[in-house]
N, C-alpha and C positions, 0 to 999 in steps of 0.2 A: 410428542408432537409428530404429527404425521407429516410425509415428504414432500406434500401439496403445499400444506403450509408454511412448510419452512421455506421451501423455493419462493411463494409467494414476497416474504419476509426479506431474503435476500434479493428479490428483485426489485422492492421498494424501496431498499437501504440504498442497494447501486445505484436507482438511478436518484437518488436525492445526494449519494458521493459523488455521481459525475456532475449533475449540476452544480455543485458548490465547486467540485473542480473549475468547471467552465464560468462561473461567476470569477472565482478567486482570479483566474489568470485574466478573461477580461480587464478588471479590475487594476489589475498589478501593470499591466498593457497601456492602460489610461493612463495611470497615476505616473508611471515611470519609462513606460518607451518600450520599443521592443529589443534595444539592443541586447538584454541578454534575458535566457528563459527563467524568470524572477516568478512565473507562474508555477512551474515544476518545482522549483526551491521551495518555494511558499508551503502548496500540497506535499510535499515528502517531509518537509518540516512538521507541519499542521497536522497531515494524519501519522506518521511515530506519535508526536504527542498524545494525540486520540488515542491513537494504540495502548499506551499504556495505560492511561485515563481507564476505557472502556475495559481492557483486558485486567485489569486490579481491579476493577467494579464486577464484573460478572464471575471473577475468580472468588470473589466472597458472598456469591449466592448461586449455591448449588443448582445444580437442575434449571440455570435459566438458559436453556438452550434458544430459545425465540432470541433472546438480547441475544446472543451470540452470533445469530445467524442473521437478525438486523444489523447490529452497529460493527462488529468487527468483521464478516464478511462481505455484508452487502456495503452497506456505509463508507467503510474503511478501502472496499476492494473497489468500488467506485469512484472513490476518490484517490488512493493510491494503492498499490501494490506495492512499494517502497517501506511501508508501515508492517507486513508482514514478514519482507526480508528482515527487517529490523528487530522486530518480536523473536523471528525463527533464533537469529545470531544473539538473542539478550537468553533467551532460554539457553541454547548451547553453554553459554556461558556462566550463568546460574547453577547450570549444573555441574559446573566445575570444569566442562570441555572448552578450553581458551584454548587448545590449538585449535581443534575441530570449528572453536567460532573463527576464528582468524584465517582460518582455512575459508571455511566458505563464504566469508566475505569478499577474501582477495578472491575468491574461485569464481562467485557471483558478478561481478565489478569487470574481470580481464572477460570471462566467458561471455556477458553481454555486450560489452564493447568488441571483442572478436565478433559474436554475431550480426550486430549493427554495422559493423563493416565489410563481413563478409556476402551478408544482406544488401548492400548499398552497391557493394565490387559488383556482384551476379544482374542486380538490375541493370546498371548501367552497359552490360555488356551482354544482354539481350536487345 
């Protein structure tokens, strides 16, 4: 499949992941308030799920690069990025690398929290 179409692919997926992102949390906002982000739990929950759903579905048909480039990057990456950390650290582990996954989880988790703060430190003091 050529690069036209695959981009096409992943840019249909994203944006039908970010809508359902933005329905879900909607949603979760209505139902239950906004005291805590019950919308991002939901989507990081929802898409691992998917993840592994969509990624055991495409891993047992060969050559289905299109599904792969709809639902686990566009889809998936649309609605969470949390779905492919998740994948990244489940393969690590599969393959028998548990410090290497446990590594880059803790390494993912302190690294974005330092960055969200260090993100947050630099605006506030511009």
């Amino acid at each position: 499949m050529d690069l036209l179409r695959l981009s096409l692919l992943v840019a249909c997926g994203g944006a039908l992941g970010s809508l359902t992102r933005f329905w879900i949390g909607i949603g979760l906002v209505r139902g239950l308030g906004a005291a805590a982000p019950w919308g991002t739990l939901a989507v990081n929950v929802i898409g691992c799920g998917l993840a592994g759903i969509f990624f055991a579905w495409a891993s047992a048909r060969q050559g289905s690069v299109g599904w792969h480039a709809l639902l686990l990057v566009g889809y998936l990456g649309g609605l969470t990025t949390f779905s492919a950390f998740s994948l990244d650290a489940l393969a690590l582990w599969q393959r028998g690398e548990s410090r290497l996954a446990v590594g880059y989880v803790l390494g993912n988790l302190l690294l974005a929290l330092l960055a969200a703060w260090s993100g947050f430190a630099f605006a506030r003091r511009s």
